[in-house]
N, C-alpha and C positions, 0 to 999 in steps of 0.2 A: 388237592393241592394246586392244581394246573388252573382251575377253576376260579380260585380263590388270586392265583396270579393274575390271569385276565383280569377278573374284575378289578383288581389294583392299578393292577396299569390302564384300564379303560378308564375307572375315576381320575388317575392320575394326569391323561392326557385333556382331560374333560375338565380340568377343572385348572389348565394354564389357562392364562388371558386368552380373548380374542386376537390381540394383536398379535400374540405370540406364536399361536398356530398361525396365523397369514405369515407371516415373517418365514415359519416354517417352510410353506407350501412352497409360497416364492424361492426362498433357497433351492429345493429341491429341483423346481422345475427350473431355475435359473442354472444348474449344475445339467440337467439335462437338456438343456439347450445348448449349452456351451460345447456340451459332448455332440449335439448335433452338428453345428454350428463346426466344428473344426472335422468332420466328416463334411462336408460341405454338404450337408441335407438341410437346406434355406429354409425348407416346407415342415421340415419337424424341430427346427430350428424357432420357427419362425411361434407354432401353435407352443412350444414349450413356455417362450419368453410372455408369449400372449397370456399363459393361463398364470404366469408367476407377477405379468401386473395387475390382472383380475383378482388374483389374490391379496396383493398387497399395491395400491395404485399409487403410495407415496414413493414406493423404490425407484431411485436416480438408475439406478444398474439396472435394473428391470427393462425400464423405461430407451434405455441408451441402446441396451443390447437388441432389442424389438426392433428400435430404430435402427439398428445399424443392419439387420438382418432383411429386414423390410427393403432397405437401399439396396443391399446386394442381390435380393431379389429383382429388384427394377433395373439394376445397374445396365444391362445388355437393351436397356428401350429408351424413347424418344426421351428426349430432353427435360417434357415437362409430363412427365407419366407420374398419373396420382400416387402410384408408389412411392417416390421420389418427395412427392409435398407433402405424403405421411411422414416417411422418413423423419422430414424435416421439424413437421410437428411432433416429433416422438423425440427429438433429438432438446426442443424448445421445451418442452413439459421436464423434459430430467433436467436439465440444467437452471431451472426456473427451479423444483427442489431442492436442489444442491448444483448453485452456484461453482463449486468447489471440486465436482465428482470426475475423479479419472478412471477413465478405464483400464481394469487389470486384465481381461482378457480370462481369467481362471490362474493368474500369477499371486502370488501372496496371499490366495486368501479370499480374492477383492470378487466373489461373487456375489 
């Protein structure tokens, strides 16, 4: 019986869209980022939000949160530290998808 479960829900996962498993992934890691990310761990922070836009590279939230994590990484160095012009293009890519996108921070929902 346990067997027969597996294999159901193996097919079952197996056979949502591709999008739909990235969307997944992203969620997840996007969820553990945010949990990093308010532990103030920038660096686990930082690889969560990365693997959740590897996952899905259209995510405005992905994209924002990377960016904003990336900055806070940099925040304490020189003015013009590559971090900082990541940042910035991490900040230019989400908002170029979704012109419209706020950040909820893990408030309503909005990861």
């Amino acid at each position: 019986m346990r067997r027969i479960l597996t294999i159901g829900f193996a097919l079952g996962v197996l056979s949502l869209p591709v999008p739909a498993l990235a969307q997944s992934a992203a969620q997840e890691h996007r969820a553990a980022g945010m949990a990093a990310y308010w532990k103030l761990d920038f660096r686990e922070a930082e690889a969560h939000f990365q693997a959740a836009v590897d996952a899905d590279p259209t995510s405005a939230a992905s994209l924002y949160y990377l960016g904003y994590t990336v900055y806070k990484i940099a925040e304490p160095k020189r003015p013009n530290d590559p971090g900082k012009r990541r940042a910035a293009d991490l900040f230019a890519r989400a908002y170029e998808i979704d012109p419209g996108f706020t950040p909820g921070w893990g408030l309503r929902g909005r990861l």
